[in-house]
Each structure stands twice: as C-alpha cells, then as structure tokens.
C-alpha positions, 0 to 999 in steps of 0.5 A: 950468213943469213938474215931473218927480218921478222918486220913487217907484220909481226908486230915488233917492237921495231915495226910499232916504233915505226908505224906510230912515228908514221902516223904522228909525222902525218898527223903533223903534216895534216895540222900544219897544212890545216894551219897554213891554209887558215893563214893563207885565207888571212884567218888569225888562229888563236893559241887555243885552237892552234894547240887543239890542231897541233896535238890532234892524232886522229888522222881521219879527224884532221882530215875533216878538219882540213876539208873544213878549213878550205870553206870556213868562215872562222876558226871555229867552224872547224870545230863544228859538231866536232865528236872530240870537243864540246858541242850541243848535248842531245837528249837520249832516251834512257835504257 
C-alpha cells in the first residue's frame, strides 16, 4: 500500500488549515512578548491597546510593534505613524 501526500505545496485544504494556524500561534507569540515587555518595564497597557495588540495578525506589524516596545516611553508610541491605525492625515495632490 502506498501512500501519496499531496502536503506541502499544494494548497489543500490540509496544508491551508495548517499554515493559517502558524501563522495566528506566532502572531499570538508576538502580542504576548509585546505585552510582557511593556509590563516588564512597568508600563500599565490599557484595555484598548491590549485588544489592538492581541487581535493583530500582521506579523511584520508586530514585529515593528515589539522593536518598539523595547525603547517606548508610553504605550502609545507603538502605535506611532502606525499604517493601521489613525495617524496625521497628509494632503495629497489630487490625480
């Protein structure tokens, strides 16, 4: 008996179950390191920013949002000039 295995790189349902549950377990690796290093600084995380961190799946943005934690000041300079959330809006010349 022989067994064909069509995993990886054939874009099963197998192998995308598997690869989108990687990538959310290290994107919830990455908030919670984020998380742990602000309290380890003694930064207080209010309950909006936690909920921002925690249901982040951009990996590259936690990645800049845990370089950040490292030197920030406040909670809120992680979030600076942040592409997902609110920031300055600039004028754009118009096409």
């Amino acid at each position: 008996m022989s067994f064909v295995s069509y995993f990886p790189g054939r874009g099963t349902v197998r192998e995308t179950a598997y690869l989108e549950g990687r990538a959310e377990g290290r994107a919830d690796d990455r908030a919670s390191l984020i998380l742990r290093v602000l309290e380890r600084r003694g930064m207080p995380v209010p309950e909006a920013a936690r909920e921002r961190i925690t249901s982040c799946a951009d990996l590259d943005i936690l990645a800049l949002w845990f370089d950040r934690s490292l030197t920030a000041t406040a909670v809120e300079d992680l979030f600076a000039e942040d592409p997902e959330g609110p920031g300055p809006v600039q004028n754009r010349p118009e096409s």
